[in-house]
C-alpha positions, 0 to 999 in steps of 0.5 A, spaced: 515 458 549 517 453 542 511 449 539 514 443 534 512 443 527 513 439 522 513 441 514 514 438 507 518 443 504 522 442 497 529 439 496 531 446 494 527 449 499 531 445 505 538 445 501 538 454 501 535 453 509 541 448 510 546 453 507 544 459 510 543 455 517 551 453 515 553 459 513 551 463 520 553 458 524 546 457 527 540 452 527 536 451 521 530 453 526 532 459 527 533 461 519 526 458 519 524 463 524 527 469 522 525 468 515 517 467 517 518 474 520 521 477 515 516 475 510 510 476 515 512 484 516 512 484 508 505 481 507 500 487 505 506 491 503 506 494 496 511 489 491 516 494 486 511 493 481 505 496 483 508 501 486 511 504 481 504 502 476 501 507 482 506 512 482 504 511 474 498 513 475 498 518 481 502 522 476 498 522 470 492 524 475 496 530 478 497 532 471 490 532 469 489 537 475 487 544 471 492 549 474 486 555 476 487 561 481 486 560 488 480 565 488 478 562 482 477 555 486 475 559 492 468 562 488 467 556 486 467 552 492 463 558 495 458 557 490 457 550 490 456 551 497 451 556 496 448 551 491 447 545 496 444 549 502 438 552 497 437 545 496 441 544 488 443 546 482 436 545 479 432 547 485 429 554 486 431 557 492 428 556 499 424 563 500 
């Protein structure tokens, strides 16, 4: 099903859908909707720019991670672990 609309659009804007829709050798409707999926596919997309300003910072915060044994790490968690069921660091344990 069509639904006919009408838009104000820039003498630029018009100019480049005329030129695209002659060089296609199709309407100027269906440069118009081709060119609205496109874009609405790419909405909530990451832009270059602040992709690469993410990828930034997950390397500077990959960087940071300290490099420790696995058993090391393991302990720890353990004994956070053991920790939290005695009620917290600063708790005494539960009889």
């Amino acid at each position: 099903m069509a639904s006919k609309r009408t838009f104000t659009l820039d003498d630029e804007t018009a100019a480049r859908i005329d030129r695209t829709a002659a060089r296609l050798g199709t309407s100027r409707s269906r440069v118009v909707r081709e060119a609205v999926r496109e874009y609405a596919a790419r909405v909530g997309q990451l832009g270059d720019d602040e992709r690469r300003r993410l990828l930034e910072v997950f390397d500077q915060v990959i960087a940071r991670i300290p490099a420790r044994p696995v058993a090391e790490v393991d302990r720890e968690i353990a004994a956070v672990r053991r920790a939290r069921r005695a009620g917290g660091r600063r708790t005494p344990p539960r009889p």
